[in-house]
N, C-alpha and C positions, 0 to 999 in steps of 0.2 A: 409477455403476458403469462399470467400463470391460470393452469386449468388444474382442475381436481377432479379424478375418477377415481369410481369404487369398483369392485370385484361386480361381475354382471351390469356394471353402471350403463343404461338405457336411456340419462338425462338430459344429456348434453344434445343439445340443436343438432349438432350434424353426427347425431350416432348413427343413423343409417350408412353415411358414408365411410364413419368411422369402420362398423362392422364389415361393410364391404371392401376398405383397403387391408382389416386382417382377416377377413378368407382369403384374398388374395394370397395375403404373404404367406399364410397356413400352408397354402394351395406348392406355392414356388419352394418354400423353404422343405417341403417334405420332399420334391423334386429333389434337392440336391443333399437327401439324404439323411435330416431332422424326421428323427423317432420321439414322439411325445413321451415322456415320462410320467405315465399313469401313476408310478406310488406315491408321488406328490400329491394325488387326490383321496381325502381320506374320509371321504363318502363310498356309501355300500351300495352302490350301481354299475352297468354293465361298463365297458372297457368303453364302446363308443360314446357313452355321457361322460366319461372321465375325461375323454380326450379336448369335448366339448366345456364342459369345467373350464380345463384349461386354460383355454384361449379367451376366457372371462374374465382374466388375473389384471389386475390395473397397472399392471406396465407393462401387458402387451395391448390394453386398449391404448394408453397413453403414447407407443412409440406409433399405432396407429396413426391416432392422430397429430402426432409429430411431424410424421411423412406425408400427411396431406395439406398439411398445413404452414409447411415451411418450405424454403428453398433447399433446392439438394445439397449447397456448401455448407448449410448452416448444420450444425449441432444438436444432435436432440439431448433435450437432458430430463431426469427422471427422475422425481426423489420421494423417498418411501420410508414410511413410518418402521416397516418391518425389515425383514432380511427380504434377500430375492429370493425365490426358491431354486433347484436348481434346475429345472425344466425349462423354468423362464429365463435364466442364467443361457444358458444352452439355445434356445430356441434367440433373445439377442444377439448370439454371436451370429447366429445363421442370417438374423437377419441383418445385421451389418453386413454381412458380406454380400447379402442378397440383393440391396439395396445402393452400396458404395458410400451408407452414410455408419459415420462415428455417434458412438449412441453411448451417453453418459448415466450410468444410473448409481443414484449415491443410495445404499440402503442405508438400514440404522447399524450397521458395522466400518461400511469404506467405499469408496467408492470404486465403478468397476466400468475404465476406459474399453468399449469395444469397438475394435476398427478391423474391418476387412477378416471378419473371423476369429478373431482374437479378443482374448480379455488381460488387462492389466493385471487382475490377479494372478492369471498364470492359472487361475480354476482353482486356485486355495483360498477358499473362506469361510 
């Protein structure tokens, strides 16, 4: 089944739950050591609306709902009109690791296998 989110997207039926499994993983993934990348935010507001921004990007709602929504062997896959940025690039590895799930996100350049920490790219794109 294919779902569609937008950057702040609030439309989908279970976004409540959606936004609750990524605080969570906001929450774990800063535990083990994930620094948000505020220059990726290129609005003129304080550091903590940037950081908030953020975690708005449609594939990090998207693996969200990935991991609530699927079995833990299954795959999540992500595919996006633009590049990934690289915060979001960063913040899916952590979450791969965080989670023990492989998280496929095709942008409009390649696509970038992350499992357990790691990206296929090798972090060159």
């Amino acid at each position: 089944m294919v779902h569609r989110f937008h950057v702040g997207d609030t439309s989908h039926p279970q976004a409540r739950e959606i936004y609750r499994e990524l605080d969570q993983l906001a929450a774990k993934i800063k535990e083990m050591g994930y620094i948000p990348d505020t220059d990726f935010v290129l609005h003129d507001v304080e550091e903590e609306q940037k950081e908030q921004f953020l975690f708005q990007h449609s594939e990090k709602i998207a693996v969200a709902y990935g991991i609530i929504s699927t079995t833990p062997l299954k795959p999540i896959r992500i595919f996006k009109n633009l590049r990934i940025c690289g915060d979001c690039h960063t913040a899916m590895k952590y979450i791969s690791m965080a989670t023990g799930r492989e998280i496929v996100v095709r942008d409009s350049n390649q696509f970038h296998h992350m499992k357990n920490g790691e990206c296929s790219c090798k972090d060159y794109w």
